[in-house]
C-alpha positions in Angstrom: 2.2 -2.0 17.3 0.6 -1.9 20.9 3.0 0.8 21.8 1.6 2.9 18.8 -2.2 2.0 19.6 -4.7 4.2 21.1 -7.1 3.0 24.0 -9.9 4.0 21.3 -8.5 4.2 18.0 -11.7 5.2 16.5 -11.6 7.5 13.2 -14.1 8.4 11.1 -12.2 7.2 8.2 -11.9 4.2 10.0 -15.5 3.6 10.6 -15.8 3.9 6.8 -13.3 1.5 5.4 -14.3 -1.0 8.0 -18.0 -0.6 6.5 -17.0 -1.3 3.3 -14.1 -3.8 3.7 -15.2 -5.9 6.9 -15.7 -8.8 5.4 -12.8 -9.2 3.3 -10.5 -7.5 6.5 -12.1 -10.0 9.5 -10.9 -12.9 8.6 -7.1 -11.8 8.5 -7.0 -9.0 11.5 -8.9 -8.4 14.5 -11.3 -5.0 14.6 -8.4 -3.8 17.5 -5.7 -4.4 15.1 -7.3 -2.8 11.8 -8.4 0.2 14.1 -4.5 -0.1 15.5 -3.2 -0.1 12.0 -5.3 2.6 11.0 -4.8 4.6 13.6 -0.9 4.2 13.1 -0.9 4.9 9.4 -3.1 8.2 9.9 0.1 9.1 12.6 3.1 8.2 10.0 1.1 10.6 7.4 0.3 13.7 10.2 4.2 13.2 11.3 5.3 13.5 7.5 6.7 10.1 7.3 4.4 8.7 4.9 2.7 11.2 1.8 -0.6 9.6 0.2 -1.1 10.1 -3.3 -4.3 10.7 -5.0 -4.9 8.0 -7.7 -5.3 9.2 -10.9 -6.9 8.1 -14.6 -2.9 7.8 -15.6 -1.9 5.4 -13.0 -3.9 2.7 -13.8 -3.3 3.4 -17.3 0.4 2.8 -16.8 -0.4 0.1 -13.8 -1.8 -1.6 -17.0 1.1 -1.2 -19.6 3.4 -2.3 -16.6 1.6 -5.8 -16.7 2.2 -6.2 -20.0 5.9 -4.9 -20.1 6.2 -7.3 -17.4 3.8 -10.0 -18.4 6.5 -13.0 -17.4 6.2 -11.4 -13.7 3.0 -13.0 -11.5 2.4 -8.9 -10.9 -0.7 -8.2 -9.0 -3.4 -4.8 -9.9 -2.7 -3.5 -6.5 1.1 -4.2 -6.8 1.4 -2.7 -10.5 -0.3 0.5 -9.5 1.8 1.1 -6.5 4.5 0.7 -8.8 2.7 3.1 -11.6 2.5 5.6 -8.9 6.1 5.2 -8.0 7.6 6.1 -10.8 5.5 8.9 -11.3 6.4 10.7 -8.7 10.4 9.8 -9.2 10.6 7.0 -6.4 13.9 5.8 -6.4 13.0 3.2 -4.1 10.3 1.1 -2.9 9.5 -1.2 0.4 7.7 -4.3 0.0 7.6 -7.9 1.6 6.5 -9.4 -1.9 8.8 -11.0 -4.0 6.9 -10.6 -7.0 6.2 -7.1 -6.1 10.3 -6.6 -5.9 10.9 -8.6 -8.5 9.3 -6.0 -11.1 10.1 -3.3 -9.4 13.4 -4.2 -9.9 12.9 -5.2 -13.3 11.6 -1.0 -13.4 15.1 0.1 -12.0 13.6 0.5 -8.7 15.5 0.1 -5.8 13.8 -2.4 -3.4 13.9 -2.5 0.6 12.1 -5.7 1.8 10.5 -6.7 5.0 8.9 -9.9 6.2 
């Protein structure tokens, strides 16, 4: 990650989620590495190698029926409406380094790619 970090990897959008999330964020990651990480995720999106999806009313709707379909699976809210928004937009595949996560996404006919 050094490699991919700037000297200042300051963003507004940064400055914002760090406002509202510093708390919760401190205690796992350092401010350099959230702004690192930050600042790296912003670069896959510009360079086309990530596309962010706007959530929508009918994602957590289905995030919600995919908990239920899948109510034997420990399947977190986050993980369940990445998966919701998956399938939406025809994701063949998804990359995770949860196993519950790739457990229901297989169990969705996902393809998983996992990473520890």
């Amino acid at each position: 990650m050094a490699e991919r970090c700037p000297k200042e990897a300051r963003s507004r959008e940064f400055e914002e989620y760090a406002a509202r999330n510093l708390p919760v964020a401190i205690g796992r990651l350092t401010m350099l590495e959230l702004r690192c990480l930050f600042a790296a995720f912003e670069e896959d999106v510009r360079a086309g190698a990530l596309t962010v999806h706007p959530l929508e009313d009918a994602h957590a709707a289905a995030a919600v029926e995919i908990v239920a379909r899948l109510k034997a699976q420990p399947l977190r809210s986050l993980d369940a409406l990445h998966l919701a928004i998956a399938l939406q937009i025809g994701a063949t595949e998804v990359a995770t380094a949860d196993r519950a996560m790739a457990v229901a996404a297989a169990a969705l006919g996902l393809k998983t790619v996992r990473f520890d």
